[in-house]
C-alpha positions in Angstrom: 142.8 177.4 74.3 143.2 174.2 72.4 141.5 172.1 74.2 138.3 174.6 73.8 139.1 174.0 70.0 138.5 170.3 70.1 135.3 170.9 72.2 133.6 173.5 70.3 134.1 170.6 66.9 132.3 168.0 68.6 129.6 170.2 70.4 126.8 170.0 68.4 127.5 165.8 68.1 127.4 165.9 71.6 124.4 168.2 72.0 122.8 166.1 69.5 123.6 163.1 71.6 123.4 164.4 74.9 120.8 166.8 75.0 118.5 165.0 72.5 117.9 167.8 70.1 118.0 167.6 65.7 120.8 168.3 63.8 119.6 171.5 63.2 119.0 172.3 66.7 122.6 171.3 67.8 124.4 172.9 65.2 122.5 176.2 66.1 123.6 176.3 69.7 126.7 175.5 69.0 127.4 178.1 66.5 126.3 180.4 68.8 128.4 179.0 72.1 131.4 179.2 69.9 130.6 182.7 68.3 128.9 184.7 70.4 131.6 184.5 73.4 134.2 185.1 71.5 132.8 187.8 69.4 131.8 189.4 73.1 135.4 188.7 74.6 136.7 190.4 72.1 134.4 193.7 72.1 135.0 194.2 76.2 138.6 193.5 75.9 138.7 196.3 73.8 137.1 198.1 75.6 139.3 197.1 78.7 142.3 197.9 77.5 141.7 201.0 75.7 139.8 202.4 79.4 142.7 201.2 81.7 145.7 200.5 79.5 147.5 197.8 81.4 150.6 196.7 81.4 152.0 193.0 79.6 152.4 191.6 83.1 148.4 192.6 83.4 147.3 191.6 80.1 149.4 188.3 80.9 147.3 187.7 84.6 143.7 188.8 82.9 144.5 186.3 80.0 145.6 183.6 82.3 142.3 184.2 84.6 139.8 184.5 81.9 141.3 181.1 80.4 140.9 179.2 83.7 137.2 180.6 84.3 136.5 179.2 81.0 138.3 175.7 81.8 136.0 175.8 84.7 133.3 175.9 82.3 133.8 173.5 79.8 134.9 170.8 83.1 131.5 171.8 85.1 129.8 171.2 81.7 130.7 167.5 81.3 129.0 167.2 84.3 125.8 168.3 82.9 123.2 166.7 81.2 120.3 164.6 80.9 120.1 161.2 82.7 120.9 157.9 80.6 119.0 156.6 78.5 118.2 153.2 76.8 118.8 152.8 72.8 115.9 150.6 71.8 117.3 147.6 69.7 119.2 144.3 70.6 122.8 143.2 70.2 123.5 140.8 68.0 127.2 139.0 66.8 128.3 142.2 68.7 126.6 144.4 66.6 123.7 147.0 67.6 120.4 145.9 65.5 117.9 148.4 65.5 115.2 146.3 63.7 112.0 145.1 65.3 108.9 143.5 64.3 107.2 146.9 64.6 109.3 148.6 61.8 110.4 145.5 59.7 108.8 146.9 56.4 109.3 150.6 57.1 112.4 151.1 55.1 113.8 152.7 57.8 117.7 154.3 57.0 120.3 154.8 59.7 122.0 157.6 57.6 119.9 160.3 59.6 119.8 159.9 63.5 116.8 161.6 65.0 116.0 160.5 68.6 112.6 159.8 69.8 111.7 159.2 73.2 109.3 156.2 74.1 106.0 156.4 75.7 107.7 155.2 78.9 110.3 158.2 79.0 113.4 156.3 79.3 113.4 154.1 76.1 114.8 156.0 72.7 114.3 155.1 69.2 116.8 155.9 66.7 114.4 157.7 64.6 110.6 157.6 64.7 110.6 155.3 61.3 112.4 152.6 64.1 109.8 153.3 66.2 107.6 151.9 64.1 105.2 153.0 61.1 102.2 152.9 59.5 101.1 152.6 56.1 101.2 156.6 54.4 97.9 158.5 55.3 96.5 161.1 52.6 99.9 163.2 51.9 101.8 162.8 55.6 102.4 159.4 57.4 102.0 158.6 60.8 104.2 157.3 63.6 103.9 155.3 66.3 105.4 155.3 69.4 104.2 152.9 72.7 101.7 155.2 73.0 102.4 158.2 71.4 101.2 159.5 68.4 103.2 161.6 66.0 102.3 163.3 62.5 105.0 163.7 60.3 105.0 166.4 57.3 105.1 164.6 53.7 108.8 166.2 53.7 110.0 164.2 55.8 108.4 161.1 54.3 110.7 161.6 51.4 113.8 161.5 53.8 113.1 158.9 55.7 111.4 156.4 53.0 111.7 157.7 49.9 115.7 159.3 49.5 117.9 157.1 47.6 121.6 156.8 48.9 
């Protein structure tokens, strides 16, 4: 039961990470992979015990059971996932440099991490402002990437070029 206590706080860092969705995204999910079983465990337990009235030696074997079916779970999940993928950038004195000569003037922050997959499939960016920008069209800005093409709202100009920190 610990153990799933540790999990569940890194989940949606590891959703994030791992299944390349926003912030927003992977918080989401989470929330409702650490909620929603519990809140339903909870309910047919109820109603388990209140139909059959078992025993402690049965309450003991179900809790036992239902706590190894869910170690199950959080093992075969580790094994799950998307296939690597490559960070764009370059090491350099041992640190990760994310700058190129495609986003040099862009401003570009590492505060918010917002993956971006590469016209090749298998290359990331660390944010579309790393995959390189353009100068601001009429109220929205536009990114490049290889050969994608991406339109960005104007509020999320402000966050990536404009917030101060």
């Amino acid at each position: 039961m610990f153990a799933l206590f540790g999990y569940i706080t890194f989940l949606s860092k590891y959703l994030e990470s791992e299944y390349k969705k926003s912030a927003s995204t992977a918080n989401l999910f989470s929330g409702i992979i650490g909620v929603a079983p519990a809140a339903l465990g909870i309910f047919i337990g109820g109603i388990l015990i209140r139909l059959f009235k078992p025993g402690p030696k049965a309450l003991t074997s179900l809790i036992a059971s239902v706590e190894i079916f869910g170690l199950i779970g959080i093992i075969s999940a580790m094994f799950m996932g998307c296939p690597a993928t490559l960070l764009h950038g370059k090491l350099f004195n041992g640190q990760f440099d994310l700058q190129s000569t495609c986003n040099t003037d862009c401003k570009c922050t590492t505060r918010v991490y917002q993956p971006i997959c590469g016209s090749d499939g298998i290359t990331n960016y660390f944010s579309p402002c790393y995959a390189g920008c353009k100068a601001p069209a009429f109220g929205q800005l536009e990114w490049t990437v290889g050969l994608l093409w991406a339109t960005v709202p104007p509020n999320v100009l402000l966050l990536h070029r404009s917030q101060r920190y």
